[in-house]
C-alpha beads as a LAMMPS data file, in Angstrom:
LAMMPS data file: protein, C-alpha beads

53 atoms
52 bonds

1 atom types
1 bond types

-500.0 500.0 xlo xhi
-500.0 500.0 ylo yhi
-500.0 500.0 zlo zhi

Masses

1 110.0

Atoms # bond

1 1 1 432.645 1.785 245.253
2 1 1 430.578 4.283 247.051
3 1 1 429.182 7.402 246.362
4 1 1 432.078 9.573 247.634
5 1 1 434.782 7.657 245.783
6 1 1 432.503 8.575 242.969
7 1 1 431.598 12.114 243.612
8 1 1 435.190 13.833 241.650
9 1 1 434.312 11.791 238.285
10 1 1 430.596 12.657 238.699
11 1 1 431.888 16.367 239.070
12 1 1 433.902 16.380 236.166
13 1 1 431.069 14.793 234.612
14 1 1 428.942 17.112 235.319
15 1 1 430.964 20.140 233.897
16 1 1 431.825 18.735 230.717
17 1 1 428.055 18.316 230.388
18 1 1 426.967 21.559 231.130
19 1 1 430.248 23.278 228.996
20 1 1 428.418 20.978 225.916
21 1 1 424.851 22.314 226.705
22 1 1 426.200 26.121 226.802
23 1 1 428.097 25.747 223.547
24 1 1 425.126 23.901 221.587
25 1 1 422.663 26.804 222.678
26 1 1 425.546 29.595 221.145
27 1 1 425.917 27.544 218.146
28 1 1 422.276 27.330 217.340
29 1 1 421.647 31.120 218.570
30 1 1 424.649 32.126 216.191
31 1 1 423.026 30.506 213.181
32 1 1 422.518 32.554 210.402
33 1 1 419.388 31.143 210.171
34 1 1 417.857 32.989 213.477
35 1 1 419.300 36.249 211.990
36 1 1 415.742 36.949 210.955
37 1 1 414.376 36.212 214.481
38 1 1 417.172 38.170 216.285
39 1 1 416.178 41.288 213.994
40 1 1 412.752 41.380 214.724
41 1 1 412.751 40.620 218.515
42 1 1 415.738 43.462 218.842
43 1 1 413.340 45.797 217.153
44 1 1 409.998 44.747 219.959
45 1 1 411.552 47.856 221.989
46 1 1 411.039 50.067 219.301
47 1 1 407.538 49.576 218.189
48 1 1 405.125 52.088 218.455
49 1 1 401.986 50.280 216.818
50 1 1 400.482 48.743 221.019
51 1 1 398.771 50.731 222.884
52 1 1 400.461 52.185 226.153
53 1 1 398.639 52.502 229.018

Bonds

1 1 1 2
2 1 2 3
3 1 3 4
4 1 4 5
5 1 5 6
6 1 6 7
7 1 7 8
8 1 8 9
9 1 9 10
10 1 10 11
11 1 11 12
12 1 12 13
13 1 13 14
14 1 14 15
15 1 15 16
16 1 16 17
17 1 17 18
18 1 18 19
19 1 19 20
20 1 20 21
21 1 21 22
22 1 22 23
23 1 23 24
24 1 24 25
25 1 25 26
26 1 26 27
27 1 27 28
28 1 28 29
29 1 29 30
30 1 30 31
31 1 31 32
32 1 32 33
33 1 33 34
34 1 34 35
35 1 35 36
36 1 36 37
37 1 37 38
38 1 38 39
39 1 39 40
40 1 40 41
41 1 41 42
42 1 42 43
43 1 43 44
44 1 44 45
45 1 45 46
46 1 46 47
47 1 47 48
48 1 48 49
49 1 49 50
50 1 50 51
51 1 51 52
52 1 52 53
């Protein structure tokens, strides 16, 4: 077996692995848990307590 026998599997692989990455980071981000979090860096924008320069 050689690399390019190889290199379809590895592919497919390699997508799967990614797709499970992507939809652990929208689970956790969708946790009510970070609701909290979510609220307060939405609201960054909107403060008016820095100083502007």
């Amino acid at each position: 077996m050689d690399l390019v026998s190889l290199y379809p599997a590895i592919k497919s692989l390699w997508t799967v692995w990614l797709v499970l990455i992507f939809a652990i980071l929208v689970l956790r981000a969708l946790r009510p848990s970070r609701k909290q979090a979510f609220a307060r860096a939405a609201a960054i924008p909107l403060r008016d307590d820095e100083r502007r320069e």
